[in-house]
C-alpha positions as CSV (number, residue, x, y, z in Angstrom):
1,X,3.5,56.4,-126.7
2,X,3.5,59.4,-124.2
3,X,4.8,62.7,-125.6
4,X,7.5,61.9,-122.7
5,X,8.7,58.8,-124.3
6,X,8.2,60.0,-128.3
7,X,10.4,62.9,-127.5
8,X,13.2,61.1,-125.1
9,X,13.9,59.2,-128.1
10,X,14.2,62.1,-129.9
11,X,17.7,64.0,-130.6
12,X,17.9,67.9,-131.2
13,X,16.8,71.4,-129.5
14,X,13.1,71.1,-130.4
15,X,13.1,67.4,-129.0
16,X,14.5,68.3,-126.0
17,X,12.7,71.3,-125.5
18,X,9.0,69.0,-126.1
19,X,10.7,66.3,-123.6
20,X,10.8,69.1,-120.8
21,X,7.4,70.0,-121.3
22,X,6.4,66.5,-121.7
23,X,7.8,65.7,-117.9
24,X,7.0,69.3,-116.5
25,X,3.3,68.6,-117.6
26,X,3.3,64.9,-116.6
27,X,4.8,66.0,-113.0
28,X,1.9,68.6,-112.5
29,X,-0.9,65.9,-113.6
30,X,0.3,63.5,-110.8
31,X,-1.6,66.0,-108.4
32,X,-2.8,64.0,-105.0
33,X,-4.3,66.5,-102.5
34,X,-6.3,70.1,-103.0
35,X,-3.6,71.8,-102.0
36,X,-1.4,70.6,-104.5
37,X,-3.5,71.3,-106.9
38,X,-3.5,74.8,-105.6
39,X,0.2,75.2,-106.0
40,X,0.4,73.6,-109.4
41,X,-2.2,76.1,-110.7
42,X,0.6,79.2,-110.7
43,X,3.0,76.4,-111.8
44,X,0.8,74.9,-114.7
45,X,0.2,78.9,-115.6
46,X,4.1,79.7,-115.6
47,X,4.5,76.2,-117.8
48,X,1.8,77.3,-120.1
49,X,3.8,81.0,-121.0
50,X,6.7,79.3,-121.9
51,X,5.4,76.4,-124.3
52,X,3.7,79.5,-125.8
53,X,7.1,81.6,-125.7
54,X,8.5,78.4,-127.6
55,X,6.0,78.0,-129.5
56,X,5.5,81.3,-131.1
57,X,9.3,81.8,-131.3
58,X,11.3,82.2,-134.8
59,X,13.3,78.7,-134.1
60,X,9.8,77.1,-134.6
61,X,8.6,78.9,-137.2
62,X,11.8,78.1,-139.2
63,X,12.6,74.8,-138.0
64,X,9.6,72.9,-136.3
65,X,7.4,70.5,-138.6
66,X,3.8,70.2,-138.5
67,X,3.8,67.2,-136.1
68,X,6.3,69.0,-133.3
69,X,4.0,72.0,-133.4
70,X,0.7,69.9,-132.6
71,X,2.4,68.2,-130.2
72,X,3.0,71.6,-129.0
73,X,-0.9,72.6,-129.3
74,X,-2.1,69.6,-127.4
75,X,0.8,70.7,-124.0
76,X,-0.8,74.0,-124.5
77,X,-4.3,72.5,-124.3
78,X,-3.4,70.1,-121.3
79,X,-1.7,72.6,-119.1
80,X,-4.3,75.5,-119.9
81,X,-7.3,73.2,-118.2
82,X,-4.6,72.4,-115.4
83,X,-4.2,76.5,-114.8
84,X,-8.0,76.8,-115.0
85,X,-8.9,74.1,-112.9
């Protein structure tokens, strides 16, 4: 099961904030030509400061469980090799 698909299931603030990184991500990674993969660069860059922002916020440090927050890591590890790329 995609992060997409765990997290559509899902009900809550934290789930929907994973869902919308989940399909942001996914809709970067469907990258056909050079110079979409240009473009998504700044794009996957933007992404990747606000997964951070979430993730080093005080609503997931008091509420997120240990799985939501590697869930987290591994968007953060996807869309930094899509900014660097």
């Amino acid at each position: 099961m995609t992060l997409k698909e765990k997290y559509f299931k899902r009900e809550g603030y934290t789930a929907f904030q994973l869902w919308m990184f989940a399909v942001t991500l996914d809709e970067l990674s469907k990258t056909e030509n050079e110079l979409s993969k240009t473009e998504n660069k700044s794009k996957a860059a933007s992404l990747r400061e606000r997964v951070i922002e979430f993730s080093e916020s005080a609503w997931m440090s008091a509420r997120g469980t240990s799985d939501e927050k590697k869930d987290l890591q591994q968007i953060i590890d996807e869309v930094t090799c899509m900014a660097i790329d």
